[in-house]
C-alpha positions as CSV (number, residue, x, y, z in Angstrom):
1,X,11.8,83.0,-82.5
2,X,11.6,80.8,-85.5
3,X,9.6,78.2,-83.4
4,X,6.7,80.3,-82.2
5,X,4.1,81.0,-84.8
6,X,3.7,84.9,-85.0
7,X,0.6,87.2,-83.9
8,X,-0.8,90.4,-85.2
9,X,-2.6,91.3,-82.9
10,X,-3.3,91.6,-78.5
11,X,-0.8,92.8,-75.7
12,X,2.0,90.6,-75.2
13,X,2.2,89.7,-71.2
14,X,5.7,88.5,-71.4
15,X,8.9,90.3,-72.4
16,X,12.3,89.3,-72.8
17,X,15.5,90.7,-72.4
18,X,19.0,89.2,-73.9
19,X,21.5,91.1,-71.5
20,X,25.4,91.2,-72.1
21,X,26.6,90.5,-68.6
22,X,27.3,87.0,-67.0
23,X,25.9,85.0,-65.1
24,X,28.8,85.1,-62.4
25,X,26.8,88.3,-61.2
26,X,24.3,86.2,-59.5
27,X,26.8,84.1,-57.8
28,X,25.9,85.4,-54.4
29,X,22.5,84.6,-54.3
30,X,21.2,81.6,-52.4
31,X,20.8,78.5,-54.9
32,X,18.7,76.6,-53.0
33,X,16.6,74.4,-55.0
34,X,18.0,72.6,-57.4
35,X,17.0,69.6,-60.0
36,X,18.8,66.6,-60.5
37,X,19.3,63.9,-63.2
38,X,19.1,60.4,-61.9
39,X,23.5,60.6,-62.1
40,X,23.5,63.7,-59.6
41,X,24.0,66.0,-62.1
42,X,22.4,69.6,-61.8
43,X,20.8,71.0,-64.8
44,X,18.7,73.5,-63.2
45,X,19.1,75.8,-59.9
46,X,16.6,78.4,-58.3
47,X,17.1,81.3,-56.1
48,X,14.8,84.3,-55.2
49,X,15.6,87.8,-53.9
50,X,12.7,89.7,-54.6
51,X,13.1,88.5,-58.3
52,X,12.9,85.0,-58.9
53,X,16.3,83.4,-60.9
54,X,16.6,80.2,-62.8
55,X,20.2,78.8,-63.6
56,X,21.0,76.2,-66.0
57,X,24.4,75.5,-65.0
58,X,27.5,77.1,-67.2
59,X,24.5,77.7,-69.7
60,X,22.7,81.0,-68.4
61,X,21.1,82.4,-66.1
62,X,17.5,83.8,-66.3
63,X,15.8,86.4,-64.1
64,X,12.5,86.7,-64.2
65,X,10.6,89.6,-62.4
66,X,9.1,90.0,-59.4
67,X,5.7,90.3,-61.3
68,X,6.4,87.5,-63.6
69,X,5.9,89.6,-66.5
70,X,9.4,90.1,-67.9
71,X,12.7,87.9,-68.3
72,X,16.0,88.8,-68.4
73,X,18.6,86.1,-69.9
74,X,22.3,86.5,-69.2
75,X,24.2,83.5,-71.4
76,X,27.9,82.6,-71.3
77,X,30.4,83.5,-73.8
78,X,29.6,81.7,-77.3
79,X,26.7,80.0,-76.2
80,X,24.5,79.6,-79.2
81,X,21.3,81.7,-79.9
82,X,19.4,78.4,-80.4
83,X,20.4,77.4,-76.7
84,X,19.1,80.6,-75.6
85,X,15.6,80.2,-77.3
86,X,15.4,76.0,-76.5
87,X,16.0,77.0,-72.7
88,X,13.4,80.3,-72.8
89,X,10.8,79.1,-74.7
90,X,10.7,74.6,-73.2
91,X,11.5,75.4,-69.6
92,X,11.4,79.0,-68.5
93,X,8.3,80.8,-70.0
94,X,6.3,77.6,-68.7
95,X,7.5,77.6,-65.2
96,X,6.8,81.5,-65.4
97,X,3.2,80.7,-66.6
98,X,2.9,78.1,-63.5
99,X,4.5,81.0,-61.6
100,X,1.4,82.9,-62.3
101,X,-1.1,80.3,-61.2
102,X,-1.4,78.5,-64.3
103,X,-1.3,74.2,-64.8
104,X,1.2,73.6,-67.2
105,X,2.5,70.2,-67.8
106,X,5.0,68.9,-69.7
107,X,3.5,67.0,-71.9
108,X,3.2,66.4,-75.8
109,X,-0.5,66.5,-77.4
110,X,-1.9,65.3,-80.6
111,X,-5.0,66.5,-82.5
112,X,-8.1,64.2,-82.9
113,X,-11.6,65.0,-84.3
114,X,-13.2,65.5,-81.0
115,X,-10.0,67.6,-79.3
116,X,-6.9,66.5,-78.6
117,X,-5.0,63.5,-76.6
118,X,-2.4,64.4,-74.3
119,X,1.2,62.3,-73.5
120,X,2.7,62.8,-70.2
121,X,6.2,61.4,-69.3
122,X,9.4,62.4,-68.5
123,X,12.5,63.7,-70.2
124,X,13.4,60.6,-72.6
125,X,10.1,58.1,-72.2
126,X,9.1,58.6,-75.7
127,X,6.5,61.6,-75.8
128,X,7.6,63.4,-79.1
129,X,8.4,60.2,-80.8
130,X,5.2,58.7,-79.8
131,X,3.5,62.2,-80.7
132,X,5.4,62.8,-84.2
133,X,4.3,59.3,-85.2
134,X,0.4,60.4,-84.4
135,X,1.3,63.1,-86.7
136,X,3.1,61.1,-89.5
137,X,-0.3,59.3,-89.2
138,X,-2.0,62.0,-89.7
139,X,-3.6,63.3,-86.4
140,X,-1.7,66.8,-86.3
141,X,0.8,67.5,-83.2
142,X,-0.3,70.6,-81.0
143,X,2.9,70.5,-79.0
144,X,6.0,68.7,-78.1
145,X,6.5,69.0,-74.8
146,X,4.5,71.4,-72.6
147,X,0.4,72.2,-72.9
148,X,-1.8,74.4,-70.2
149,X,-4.8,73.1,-68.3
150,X,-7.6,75.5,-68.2
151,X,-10.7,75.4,-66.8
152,X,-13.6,76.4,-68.9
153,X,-17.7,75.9,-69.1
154,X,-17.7,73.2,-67.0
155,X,-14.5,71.1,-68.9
156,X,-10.8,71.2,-69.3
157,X,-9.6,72.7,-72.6
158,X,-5.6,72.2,-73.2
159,X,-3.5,74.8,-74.7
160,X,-0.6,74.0,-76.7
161,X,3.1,75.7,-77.0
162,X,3.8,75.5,-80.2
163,X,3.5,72.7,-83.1
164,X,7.3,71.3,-83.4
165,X,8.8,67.9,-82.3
166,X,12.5,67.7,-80.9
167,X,13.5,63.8,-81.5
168,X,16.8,61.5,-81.8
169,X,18.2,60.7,-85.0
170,X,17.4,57.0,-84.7
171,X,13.3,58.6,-84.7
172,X,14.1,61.5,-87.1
173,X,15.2,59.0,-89.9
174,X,12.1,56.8,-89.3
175,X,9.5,59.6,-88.9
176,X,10.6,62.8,-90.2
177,X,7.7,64.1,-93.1
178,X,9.0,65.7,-96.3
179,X,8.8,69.5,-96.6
180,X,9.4,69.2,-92.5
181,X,11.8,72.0,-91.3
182,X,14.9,70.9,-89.5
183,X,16.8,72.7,-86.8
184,X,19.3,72.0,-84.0
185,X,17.5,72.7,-80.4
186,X,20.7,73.5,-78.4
187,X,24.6,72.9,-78.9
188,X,24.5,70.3,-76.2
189,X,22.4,68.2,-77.5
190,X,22.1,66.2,-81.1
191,X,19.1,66.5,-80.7
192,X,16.9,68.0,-83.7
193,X,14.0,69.9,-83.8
194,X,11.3,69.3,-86.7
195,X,9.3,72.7,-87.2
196,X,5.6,71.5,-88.3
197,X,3.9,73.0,-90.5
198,X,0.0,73.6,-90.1
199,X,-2.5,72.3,-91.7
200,X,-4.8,74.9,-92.3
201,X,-4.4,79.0,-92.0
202,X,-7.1,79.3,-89.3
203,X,-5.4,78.4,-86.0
204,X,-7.0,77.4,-83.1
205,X,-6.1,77.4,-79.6
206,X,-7.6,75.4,-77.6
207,X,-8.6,72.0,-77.4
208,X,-11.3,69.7,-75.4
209,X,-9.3,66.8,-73.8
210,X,-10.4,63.6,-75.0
211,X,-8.3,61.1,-72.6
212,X,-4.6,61.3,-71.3
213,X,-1.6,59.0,-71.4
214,X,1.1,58.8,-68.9
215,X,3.6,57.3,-69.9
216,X,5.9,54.8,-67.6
217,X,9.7,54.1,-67.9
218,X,11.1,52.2,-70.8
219,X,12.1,48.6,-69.5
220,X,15.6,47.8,-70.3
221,X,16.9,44.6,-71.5
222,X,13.3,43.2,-73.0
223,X,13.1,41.7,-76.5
224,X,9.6,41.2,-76.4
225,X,7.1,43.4,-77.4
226,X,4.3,44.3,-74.5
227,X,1.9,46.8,-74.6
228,X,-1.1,47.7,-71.7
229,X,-2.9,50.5,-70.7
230,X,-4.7,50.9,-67.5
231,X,-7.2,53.2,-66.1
232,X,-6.1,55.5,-63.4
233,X,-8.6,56.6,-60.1
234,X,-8.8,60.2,-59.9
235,X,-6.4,60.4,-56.8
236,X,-3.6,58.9,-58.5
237,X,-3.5,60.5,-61.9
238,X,-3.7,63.5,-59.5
239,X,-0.5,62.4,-58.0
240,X,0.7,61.9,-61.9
241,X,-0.3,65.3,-62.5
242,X,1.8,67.4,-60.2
243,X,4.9,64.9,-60.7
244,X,4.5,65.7,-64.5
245,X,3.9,69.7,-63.9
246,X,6.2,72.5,-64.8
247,X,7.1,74.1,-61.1
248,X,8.5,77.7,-60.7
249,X,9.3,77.4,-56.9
250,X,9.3,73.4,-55.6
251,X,9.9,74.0,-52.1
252,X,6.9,76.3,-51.4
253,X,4.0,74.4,-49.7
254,X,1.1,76.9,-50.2
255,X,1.5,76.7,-53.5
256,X,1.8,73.2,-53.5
257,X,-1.1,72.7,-52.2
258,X,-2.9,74.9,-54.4
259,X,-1.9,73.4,-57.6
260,X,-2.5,69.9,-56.4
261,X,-6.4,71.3,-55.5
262,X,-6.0,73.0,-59.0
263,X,-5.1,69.4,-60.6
264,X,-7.6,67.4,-58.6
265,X,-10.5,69.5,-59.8
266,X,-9.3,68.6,-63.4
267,X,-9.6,65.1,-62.8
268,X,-13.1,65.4,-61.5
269,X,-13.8,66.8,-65.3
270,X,-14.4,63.2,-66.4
271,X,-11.1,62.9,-68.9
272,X,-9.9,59.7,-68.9
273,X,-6.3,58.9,-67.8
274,X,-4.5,56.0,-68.2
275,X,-0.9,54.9,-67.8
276,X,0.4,53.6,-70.8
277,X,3.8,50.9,-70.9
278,X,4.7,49.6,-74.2
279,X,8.2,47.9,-75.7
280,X,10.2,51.0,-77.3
281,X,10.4,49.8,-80.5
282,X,9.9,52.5,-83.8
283,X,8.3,49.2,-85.8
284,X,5.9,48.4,-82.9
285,X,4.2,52.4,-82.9
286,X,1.0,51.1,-85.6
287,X,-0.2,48.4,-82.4
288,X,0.3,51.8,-80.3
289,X,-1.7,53.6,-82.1
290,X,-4.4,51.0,-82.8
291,X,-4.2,50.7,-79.1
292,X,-5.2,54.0,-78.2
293,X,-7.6,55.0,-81.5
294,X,-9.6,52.0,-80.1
295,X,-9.9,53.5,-76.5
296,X,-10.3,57.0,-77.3
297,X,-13.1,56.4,-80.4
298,X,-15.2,54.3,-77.5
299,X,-14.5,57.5,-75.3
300,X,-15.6,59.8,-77.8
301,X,-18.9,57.5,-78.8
302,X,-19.8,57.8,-75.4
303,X,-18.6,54.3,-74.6
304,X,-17.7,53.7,-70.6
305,X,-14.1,52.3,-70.8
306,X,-13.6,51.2,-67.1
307,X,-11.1,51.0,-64.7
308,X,-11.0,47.0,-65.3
309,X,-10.1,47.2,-68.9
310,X,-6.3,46.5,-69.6
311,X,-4.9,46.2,-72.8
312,X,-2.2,43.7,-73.4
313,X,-0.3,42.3,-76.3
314,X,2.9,40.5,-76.5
């Protein structure tokens, strides 16, 4: 697992298991959730027995247990090993940690001097380039693409995957620092993952949430450049929240409702959100970053930075 960093020490509260049998064994069960890209396609399917199962279509199949505590992957023939570990470690080992009651979003996270600032946005809106040029800056990156929420002496802490950035050639080329490590994420994509290298031996897990960022859709067809942030109310960066979470089981109401109780106490924490729509343009990232240094140093002086204010540059 080249792309976690490795522990001495604790009891693991995961396993995993790379079986030899295919996934046509599980094609009895009844697939009936399944997610969608905005063509119709299916990338991902869920069933539960007792065990719960999650399919990425002619990919493999993962079971996870019925106590969420170990996973059992069962890949076509020649699919690659990076596949495998891109699939476990960026989609199922979070929706297992949601499984367990956690808040896990999918979300990319930079390091500041007061904690860290958190992107949210979907698949392709510009998160890990956005988050690699922080780090290019030098601001380190926590995590590409999926941080936990928790809960602790009175404030929200995040908690990072791991520190490595999957971007585009077109971003690779303009971002990509020397001595950075370079791997392929999965044969279907070309994708390439950039492995990051701490900065410092002593590691440390969690973070203080100085403001978040959700990201909106890129605008197609625009030549010029735009920028504006906005401040969110509490009930809809709730809203943002859930739509942005990592979800083992979408149809079940309970739980639902408990994670959007869960994500509404978060935003009564007093981190900033704000939605964040900006040209994508690579030579346009420095006004992004001014952008949001100037926001989140007020926030961090103690500065009120109202719902009123909106940022705008053309």
């Amino acid at each position: 697992m080249p792309e976690l960093p490795k522990v001495s020490q604790g009891n693991p509260s995961l396993s995993f298991h790379l079986l030899s049998s295919t996934p046509e064994k599980n094609n009895a069960l009844p697939w009936f959730q399944h997610w969608e890209t905005p063509q119709g396609e299916v990338t991902l399917s869920f069933a539960k027995n007792k065990e719960y199962y999650l399919r990425f279509p002619y990919i493999a199949d993962f079971e996870i247990s019925e106590e969420l505590d170990t996973i059992f992957c069962s890949p076509y023939p020649a699919v690659a090993e990076e596949t495998v570990r891109h699939l476990l470690v960026d989609q199922v080992i979070p929706r297992v940690l949601s499984g367990q009651g956690r808040t896990v979003l999918h979300a990319s996270a930079v390091r500041t001097g007061e904690g860290c600032i958190v992107f949210l946005g979907e698949s392709g809106w510009g998160k890990s380039t956005l988050a690699t040029s922080f780090h290019r800056q030098g601001k380190e990156l926590l995590t590409d693409d999926c941080i936990m929420f928790k809960n602790i002496n009175n404030g929200v802490v995040g908690i990072p995957s791991y520190a490595g950035s999957r971007l585009w050639q077109d971003s690779f080329d303009c971002l990509a620092l020397p001595g950075d490590e370079l791997r392929g994420v999965a044969h279907y994509s070309s994708k390439k993952r950039i492995v990051l290298r701490r900065k410092s031996e002593h590691v440390e897990h969690m973070f203080p949430i100085v403001a978040i960022f959700i990201l909106s859709a890129p605008e197609e067809g625009s030549n010029s450049l735009s920028l504006s942030i906005d401040r969110l109310s509490n009930a809809r960066a709730t809203i943002e929240f859930l739509k942005n979470s990592f979800q083992m089981e979408m149809v079940d109401k309970r739980e639902l409702l408990s994670r959007l109780r869960i994500l509404a106490g978060g935003t009564q924490m007093n981190i900033p959100v704000y939605t964040l729509a900006y040209t994508r343009n690579l030579l346009f990232l420095p006004t992004i970053h001014k952008a949001i240094e100037v926001i989140t140093d007020a926030i961090c002086s103690g500065h009120s930075v109202n719902g009123e204010e909106t940022f705008t540059e053309l």
